[in-house]
N, C-alpha and C positions, 0 to 999 in steps of 0.2 A: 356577561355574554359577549362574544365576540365583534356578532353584528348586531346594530338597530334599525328601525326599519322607522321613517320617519312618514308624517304624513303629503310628503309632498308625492304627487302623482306618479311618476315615474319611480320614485324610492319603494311605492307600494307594491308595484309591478314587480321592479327589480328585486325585490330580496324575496324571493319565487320561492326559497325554500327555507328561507330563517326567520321571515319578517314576524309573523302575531303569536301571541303566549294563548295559550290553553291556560284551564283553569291550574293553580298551583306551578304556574311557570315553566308549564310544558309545553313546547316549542312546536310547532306546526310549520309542514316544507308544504311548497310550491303553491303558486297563487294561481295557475291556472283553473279556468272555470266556463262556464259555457251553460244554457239553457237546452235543456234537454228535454225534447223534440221532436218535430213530426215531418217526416219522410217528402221531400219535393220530388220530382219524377225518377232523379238521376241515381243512381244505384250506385253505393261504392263497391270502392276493387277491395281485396283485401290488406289488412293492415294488421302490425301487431308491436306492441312494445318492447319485444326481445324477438326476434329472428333466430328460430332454427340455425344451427351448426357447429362448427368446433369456436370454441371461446378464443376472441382477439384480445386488443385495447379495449381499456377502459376511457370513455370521454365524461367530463365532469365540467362543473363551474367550479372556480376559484377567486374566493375574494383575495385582496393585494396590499402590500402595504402600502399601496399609492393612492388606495380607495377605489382602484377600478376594479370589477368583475369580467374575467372571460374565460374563454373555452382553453381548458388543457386536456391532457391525454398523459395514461401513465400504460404501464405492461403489465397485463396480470400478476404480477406477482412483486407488484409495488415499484418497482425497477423503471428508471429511464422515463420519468416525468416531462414532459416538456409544453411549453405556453404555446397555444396555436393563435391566438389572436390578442392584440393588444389596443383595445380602444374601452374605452370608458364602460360598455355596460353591456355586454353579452352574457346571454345562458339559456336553459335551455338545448344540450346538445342533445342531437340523436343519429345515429346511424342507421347508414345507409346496408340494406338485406346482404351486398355484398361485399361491406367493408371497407369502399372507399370512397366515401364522401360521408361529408356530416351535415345537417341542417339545423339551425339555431335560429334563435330571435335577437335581436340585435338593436339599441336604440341609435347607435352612429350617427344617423339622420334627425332626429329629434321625434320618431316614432316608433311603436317595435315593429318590425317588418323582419318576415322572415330571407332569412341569409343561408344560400348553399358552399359551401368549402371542397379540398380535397383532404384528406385522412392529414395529411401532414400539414395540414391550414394554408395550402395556396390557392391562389384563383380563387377567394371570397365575393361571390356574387349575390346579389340582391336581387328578391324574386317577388315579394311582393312591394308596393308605393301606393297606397293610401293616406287618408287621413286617421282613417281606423289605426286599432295597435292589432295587430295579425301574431298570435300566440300558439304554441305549444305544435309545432311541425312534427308531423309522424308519418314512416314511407309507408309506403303500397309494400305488400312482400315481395312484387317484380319490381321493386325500384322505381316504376313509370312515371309514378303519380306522390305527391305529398297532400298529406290530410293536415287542415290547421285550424285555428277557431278565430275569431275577426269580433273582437272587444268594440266597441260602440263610444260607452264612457265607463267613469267607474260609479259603484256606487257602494254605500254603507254596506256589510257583506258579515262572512265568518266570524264568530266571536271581536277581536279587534282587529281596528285596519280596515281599508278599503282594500275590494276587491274587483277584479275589470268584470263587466259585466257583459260577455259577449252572446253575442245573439245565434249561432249557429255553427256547422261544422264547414267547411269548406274543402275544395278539393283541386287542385292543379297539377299539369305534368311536372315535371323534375326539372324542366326548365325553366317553370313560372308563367307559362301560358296557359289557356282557357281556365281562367278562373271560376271555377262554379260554387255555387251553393247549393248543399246537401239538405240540408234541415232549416226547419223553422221552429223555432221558440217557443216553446211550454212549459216546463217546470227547469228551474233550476238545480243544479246537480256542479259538484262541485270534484275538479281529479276525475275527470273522464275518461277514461281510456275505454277504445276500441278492439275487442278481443281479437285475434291473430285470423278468426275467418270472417272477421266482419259482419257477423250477425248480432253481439249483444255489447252493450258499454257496460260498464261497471265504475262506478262512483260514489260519491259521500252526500247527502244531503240528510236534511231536518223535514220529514212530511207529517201531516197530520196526525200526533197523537204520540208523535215521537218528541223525548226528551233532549235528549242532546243529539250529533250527527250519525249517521249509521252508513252501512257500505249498502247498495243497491246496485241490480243489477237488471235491467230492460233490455226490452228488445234494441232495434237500429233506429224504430219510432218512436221510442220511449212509453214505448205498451208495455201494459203487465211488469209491473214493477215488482221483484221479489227482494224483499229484504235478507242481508245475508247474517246481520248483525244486531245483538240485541244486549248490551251492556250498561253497565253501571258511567259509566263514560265515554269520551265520541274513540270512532274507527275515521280512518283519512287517509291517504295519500297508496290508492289500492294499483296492483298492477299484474298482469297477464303473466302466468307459465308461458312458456314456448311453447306448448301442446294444446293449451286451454285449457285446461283443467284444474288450476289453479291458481288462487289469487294470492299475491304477497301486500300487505298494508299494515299500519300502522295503528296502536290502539293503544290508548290508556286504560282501560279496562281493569276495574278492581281497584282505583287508584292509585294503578304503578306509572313509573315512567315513562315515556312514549317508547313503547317496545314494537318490535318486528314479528306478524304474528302470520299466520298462513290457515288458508279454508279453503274445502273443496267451493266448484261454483255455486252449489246449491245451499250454502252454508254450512254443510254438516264440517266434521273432522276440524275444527279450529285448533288452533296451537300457538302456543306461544315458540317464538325461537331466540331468543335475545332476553334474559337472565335478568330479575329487577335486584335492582341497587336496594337494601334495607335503609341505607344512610341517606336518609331524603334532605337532608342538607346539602349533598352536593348534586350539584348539575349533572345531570348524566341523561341523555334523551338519544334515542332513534330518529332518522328522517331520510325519506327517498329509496323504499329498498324496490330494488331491480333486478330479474333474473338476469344468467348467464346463458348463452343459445345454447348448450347442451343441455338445460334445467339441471343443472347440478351444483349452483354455486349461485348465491348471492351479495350482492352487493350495495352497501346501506352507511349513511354517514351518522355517528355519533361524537357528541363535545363532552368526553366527561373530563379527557384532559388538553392540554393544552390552553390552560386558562380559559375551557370553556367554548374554544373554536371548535368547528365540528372537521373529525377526519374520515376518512371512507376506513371499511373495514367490508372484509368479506371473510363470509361462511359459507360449510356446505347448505344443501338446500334442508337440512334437517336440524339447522342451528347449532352444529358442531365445529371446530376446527374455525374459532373466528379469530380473524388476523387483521392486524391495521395494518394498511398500503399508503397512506399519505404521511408527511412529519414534515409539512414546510411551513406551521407557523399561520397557513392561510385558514378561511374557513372552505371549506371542500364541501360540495352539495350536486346534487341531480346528476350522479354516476348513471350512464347508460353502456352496457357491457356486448361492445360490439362482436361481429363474428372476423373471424380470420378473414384476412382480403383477398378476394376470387381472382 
């Protein structure tokens, strides 16, 4: 495999979307996580994982062959790759509703602390300075405000590997001031996202009575939990249509490889979109699939070659027409498929 993911604290964080095997050596993305929770006074604005509009840049992590990880950007159509930041250990990107700015987690300082940029990686500013690690930054859909989750320590977590174990949602303007806190602490849920109107999350966790991880999806107070998923194997790494109406995530299901599958919210209509390898000898795994703001294209990284590095590939959003857009040798992970710049 490309990357390992080691137990030292920051390396567990860091490898966000490569670090811990599933059973049979199936690779699990992104270590963000959060306790999921019960509503404090303050009411969020809306947020969403892919932003409505016509389809920009793609922003991603890229591991190096220097050992560092950070934020690049390529053009829809694989074209004109280029390194926005060059320090030791960024990822995490996301865009910003109208395409020019990105927010990212960054340890530069010796903590993660969320970092604002412009589209073309200048003017890298630092928005939050705790002692917390402040993980997984997501905007407001007016740009105003960014949503983030504020890690405490780590602790024993998901199948292997530690995972950060953070205590709530948090919310700040775009600048990094009035830092609030959203929620408080109740069940743990693991790949949170916040649906595009701000009323339900959708996540992975193991609850009572449950085998291995399943997708769930709650209210903004983590009420009424309905399960979306009920498989032979876990589901993880789940994320928002443009519209809401659809989830994109990841699922070993049936003992195939970690494939790209899609459900309405309420669970019904599941599908696979991403074709299982017979030849279970080689590595072949899914991780990190992401709409496009038009909902009609996604974007998802797999290692089947490349000695097993993982590269982006995008399809329609019906699992047809799938194309690799990376070939530098690096591992490619946490694609977010921004909208054209306003």
């Amino acid at each position: 495999m490309g990357y390992n993911a080691t137990n030292n604290k920051k390396s567990a964080i860091a490898a966000v979307s490569l670090s811990m095997l599933l059973v049979a050596s199936i690779v699990v993305s992104t270590l963000g996580t959060l306790m999921i929770i019960t509503m404090s006074s303050s009411a969020p604005q809306k947020a969403s994982a892919a932003f409505p509009g016509k389809n920009g840049k793609i922003v991603f992590m890229s591991t190096r062959a220097d050992g560092t990880q950070g934020i690049s950007v390529i053009d829809a159509d694989g074209t004109n790759e280029r390194r926005l930041t060059n320090n030791t250990l960024d990822y995490s990107p996301r865009w910003s509703p109208d395409g020019k700015k990105i927010a990212f987690v960054s340890w530069r300082d010796g903590t993660g602390e969320i970092y604002v940029m412009n589209a073309d990686g200048t003017n890298q500013t630092r928005l939050t300075n705790d002692y917390a690690d402040n993980l997984s930054p997501n905007w407001s859909s007016d740009g105003k405000k960014i949503f983030f989750t504020k890690a405490t320590h780590l602790s024993e977590g998901f199948l292997l590997g530690d995972l950060p174990l953070v205590t709530g949602i948090y919310v700040m303007n775009a600048d990094g001031i009035n830092q609030t806190r959203l929620t408080n602490s109740s069940a743990i849920v693991y790949w949170p996202k916040l649906s595009p109107d701000a009323t339900k999350i959708v996540g992975t966790a193991k609850k009572d009575g449950d085998v291995l991880y399943e997708l769930y999806v709650t209210d903004i107070y983590g009420s009424h939990p309905t399960r979306l998923t009920t498989n032979s194997l876990h589901n993880y790494s789940p994320n928002w249509s443009p519209d809401g109406k659809k989830i994109v995530f990841i699922s070993t299901r049936d003992g195939a490889q970690a494939r790209v599958c899609v459900t309405d919210i309420d669970g019904t209509h599941q599908k696979r979109l991403t074709a299982v390898n017979n030849n279970f000898s080689k590595t072949d795994n899914d991780v990190d699939p992401s709409w496009s703001p038009d909902g009609k294209k996604i974007v998802y990284s797999n290692n089947k070659d490349d000695g097993n590095r993982f590269q982006i590939y995008i399809m329609d959003a019906d699992g047809t027409h799938q194309k690799r857009l990376t070939r530098n040798g690096n591992d490619d992970v946490q694609a977010d498929f921004g909208p054209v710049e306003q």
